[in-house]
N, C-alpha and C positions, 0 to 999 in steps of 0.2 A: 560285700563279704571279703573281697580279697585284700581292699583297703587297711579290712577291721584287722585283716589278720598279718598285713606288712607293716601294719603301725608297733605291732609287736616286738622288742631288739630281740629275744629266742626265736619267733620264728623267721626275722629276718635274715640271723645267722643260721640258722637248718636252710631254706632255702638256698643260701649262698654257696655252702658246702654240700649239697646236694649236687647244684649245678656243674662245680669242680668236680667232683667225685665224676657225674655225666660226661664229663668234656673227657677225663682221663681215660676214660673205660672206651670212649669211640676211638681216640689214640690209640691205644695199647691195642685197640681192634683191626683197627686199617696198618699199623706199624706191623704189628706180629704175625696175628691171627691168619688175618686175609691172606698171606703171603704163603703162608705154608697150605692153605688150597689152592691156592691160584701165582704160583711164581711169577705169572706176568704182574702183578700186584707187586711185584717188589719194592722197595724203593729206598732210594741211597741217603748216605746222611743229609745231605743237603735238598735232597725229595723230599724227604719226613720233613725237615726243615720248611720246605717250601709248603708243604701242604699244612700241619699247624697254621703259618701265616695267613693261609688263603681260607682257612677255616674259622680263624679270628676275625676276619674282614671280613665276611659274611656276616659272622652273629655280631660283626658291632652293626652292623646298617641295616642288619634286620631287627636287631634293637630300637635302633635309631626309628627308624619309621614308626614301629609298633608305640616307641613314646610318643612320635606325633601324632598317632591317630587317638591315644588314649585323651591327650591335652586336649583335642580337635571333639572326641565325641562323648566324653566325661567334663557332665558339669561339673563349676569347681565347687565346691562345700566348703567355707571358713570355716568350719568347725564342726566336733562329731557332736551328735546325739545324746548315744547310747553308748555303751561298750560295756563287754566283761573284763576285768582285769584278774592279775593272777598274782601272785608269790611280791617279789619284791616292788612289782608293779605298784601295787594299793600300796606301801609305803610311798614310793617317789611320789606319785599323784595326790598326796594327803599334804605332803610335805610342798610342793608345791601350788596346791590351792592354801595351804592357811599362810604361805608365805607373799602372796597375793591380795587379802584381800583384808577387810576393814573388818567385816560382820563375820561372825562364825556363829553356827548353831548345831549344839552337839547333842542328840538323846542316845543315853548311853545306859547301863547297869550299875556295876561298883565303878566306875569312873574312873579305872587305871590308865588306858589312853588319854583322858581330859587331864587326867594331872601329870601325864609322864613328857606329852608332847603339846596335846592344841595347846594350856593354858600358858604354859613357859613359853613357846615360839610367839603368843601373842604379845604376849607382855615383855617380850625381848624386843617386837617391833614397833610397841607404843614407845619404848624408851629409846631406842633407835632412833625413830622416825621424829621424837616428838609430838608425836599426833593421835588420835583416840584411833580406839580398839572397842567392840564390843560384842561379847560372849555369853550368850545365851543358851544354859546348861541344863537339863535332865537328867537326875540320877536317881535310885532307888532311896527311899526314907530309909535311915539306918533305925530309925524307931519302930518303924510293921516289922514284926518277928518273922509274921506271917509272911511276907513276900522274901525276905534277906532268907527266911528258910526253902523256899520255893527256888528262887536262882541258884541257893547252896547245891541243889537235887539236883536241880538242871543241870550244872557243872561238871559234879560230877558224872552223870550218865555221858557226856562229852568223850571221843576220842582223846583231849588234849588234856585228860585230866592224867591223865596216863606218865604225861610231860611236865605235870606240875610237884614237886617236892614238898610241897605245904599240905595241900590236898582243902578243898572244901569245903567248909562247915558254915552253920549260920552264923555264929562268933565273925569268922575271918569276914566273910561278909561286911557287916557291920563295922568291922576294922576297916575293910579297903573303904570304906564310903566316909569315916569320918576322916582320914588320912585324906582323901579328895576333897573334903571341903573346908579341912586345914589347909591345903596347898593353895584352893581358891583364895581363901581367905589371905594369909602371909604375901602372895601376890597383889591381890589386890595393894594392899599398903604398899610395898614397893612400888608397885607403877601406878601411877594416879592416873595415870592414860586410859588405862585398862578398865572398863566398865563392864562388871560382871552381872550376872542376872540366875540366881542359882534357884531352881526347882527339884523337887522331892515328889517323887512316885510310889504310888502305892501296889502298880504292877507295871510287870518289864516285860520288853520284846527279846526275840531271839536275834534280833538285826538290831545293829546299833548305826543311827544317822548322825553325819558329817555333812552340813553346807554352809557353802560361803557363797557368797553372791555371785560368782559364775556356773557353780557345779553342785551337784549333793552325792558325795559317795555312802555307799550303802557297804556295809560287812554282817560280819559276825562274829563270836564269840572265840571260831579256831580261825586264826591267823593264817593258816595254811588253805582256808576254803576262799573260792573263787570271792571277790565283790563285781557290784552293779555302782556304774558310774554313769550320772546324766548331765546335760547340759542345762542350761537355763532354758533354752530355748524347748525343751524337752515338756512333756504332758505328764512328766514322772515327777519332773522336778516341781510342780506348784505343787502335784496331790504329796511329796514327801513335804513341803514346808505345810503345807494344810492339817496334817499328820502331826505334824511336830506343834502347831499353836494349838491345835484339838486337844492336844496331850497338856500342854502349858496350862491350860485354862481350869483344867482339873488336877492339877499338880499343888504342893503347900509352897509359898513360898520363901524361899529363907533368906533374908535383907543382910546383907554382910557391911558392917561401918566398922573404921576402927573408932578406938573408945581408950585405949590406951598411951601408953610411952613405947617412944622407938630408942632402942631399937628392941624387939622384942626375943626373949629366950624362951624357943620352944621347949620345955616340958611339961612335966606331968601338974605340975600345980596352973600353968597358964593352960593348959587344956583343960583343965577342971573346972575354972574360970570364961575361957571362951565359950565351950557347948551350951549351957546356960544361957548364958549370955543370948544366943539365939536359938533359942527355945528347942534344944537339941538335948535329950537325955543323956544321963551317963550314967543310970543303974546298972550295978551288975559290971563295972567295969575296972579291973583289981593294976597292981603296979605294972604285972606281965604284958596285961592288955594297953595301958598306956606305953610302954616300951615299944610293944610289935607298932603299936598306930604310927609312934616318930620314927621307927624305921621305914617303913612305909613310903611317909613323907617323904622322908630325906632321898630314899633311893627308890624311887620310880622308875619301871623298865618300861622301853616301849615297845611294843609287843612286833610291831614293824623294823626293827629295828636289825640292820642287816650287816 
């Protein structure tokens, strides 16, 4: 418990300024206080002086001990579990497992995080590295009306919908998903590293999963809410990859090749072309709504992003 919760830098710094705050009030106790009950308490500047010192030497060697017996009667753990994380937290820890690791497996909703961060930092480090990358993605069918309307309601009934200036709808919906699998797509072709695997859901979770082969973080929809972080070594962690191929297996899946010339100009006529192409509808979908999708694309926020 106490580990989980010094591992933490906020409550490492509350404790530390706690303890200062502690040391100055017993000061200002024994300097002031004391004295004007008891005058024999006095004590001259170079007293207060002396006594500070003598009171520092105490709590460093009674620190000192208490680390040794913590070394001496705490086994050591290479590594945690479990933990909650909090606020900027689940960004650093995201950001640092997909900067780590080879595999990544994402089941998500409209896939804003997959195209604003995992799919870029991957394919930034197949090109980097030279070396393969591969990403194994779940998002909502932007074809079921029926679900793209379902998450719409969800979202909104969200405290964070409150924080969003677009607001909602099954339309947007349907935008943020094919904007995500444009982004997979345009990716892909750039980094040949980069082996993507894109799947299409016909229902969503309120947690969206993040793992890479050390760890699986778990969140949700507000940014602001606590996430669940396991390790590999964790009984969490098979049941969420178990979770995630269960889902796979009953997912459509959409095969992304290029077929074209590079270098390619995202507009409205090449998206009209691409969707098709992998068997992605685009009825119903006018100049406005090609417009917002390459916005979309182009400017991906990530929702961790501090």
């Amino acid at each position: 418990m106490i580990d989980q919760l010094l591992r933490k830098k906020y409550a490492r710094n509350i404790t530390v300024l706690l303890a200062l705050l502690l040391v100055v009030l017993l000061w200002f106790f024994r300097v002031f206080v004391a004295p004007e009950e008891d005058p024999t308490l006095a004590l001259s500047k170079w007293g207060a002086a002396a006594f500070v010192s003598q009171s520092l030497l105490a709590s460093i060697i009674t620190t000192f001990l208490l680390g040794v017996l913590i070394v001496v009667l705490v086994p050591d753990r290479q590594e945690f579990s479990s933990e909650m994380i909090f606020g900027k937290e689940i960004g650093t820890c995201l950001r640092r497992a997909l900067t780590s690791t080879n595999v990544w497996l994402h089941k998500g909703s409209s896939g804003r995080y997959l195209r604003a961060e995992v799919a870029p930092t991957l394919a930034r480090a197949a090109r980097d590295s030279s070396s393969g990358r591969d990403l194994r993605a779940q998002i909502l069918d932007p074809d079921n009306e029926h679900v793209c309307n379902a998450y719409a309601e969800y979202r909104r009934g969200l405290a964070s919908a409150s924080r969003d200036n677009e607001g909602w709808s099954k339309a947007r919906v349907r935008e943020e998903l094919l904007a995500t699998i444009l982004k997979l797509y345009i990716l892909m072709i750039e980094s040949p590293h980069l082996n993507i695997k894109l799947f299409l859901t016909n229902s969503f979770s309120i947690f969206r999963i993040d793992l890479s082969f050390g760890e699986v973080v778990v969140t949700t929809e507000d940014e602001r809410d606590p996430a669940f972080r396991f390790s590999n070594t964790s009984d969490f962690y098979d049941a969420y990859r178990n979770e995630f191929n269960f889902s796979e297996k009953q997912a459509r899946e959409i095969v992304l090749r290029s077929s074209g010339s590079h270098p390619i100009t995202v507009d409205s006529n090449f998206l009209k072309t691409l969707f098709p192409s992998i068997k992605i509808s685009i009825d119903g979908l006018d100049e406005s709504a090609w417009t917002r999708i390459i916005q979309k694309f182009s400017t991906s926020r990530n929702p961790y992003a501090h």
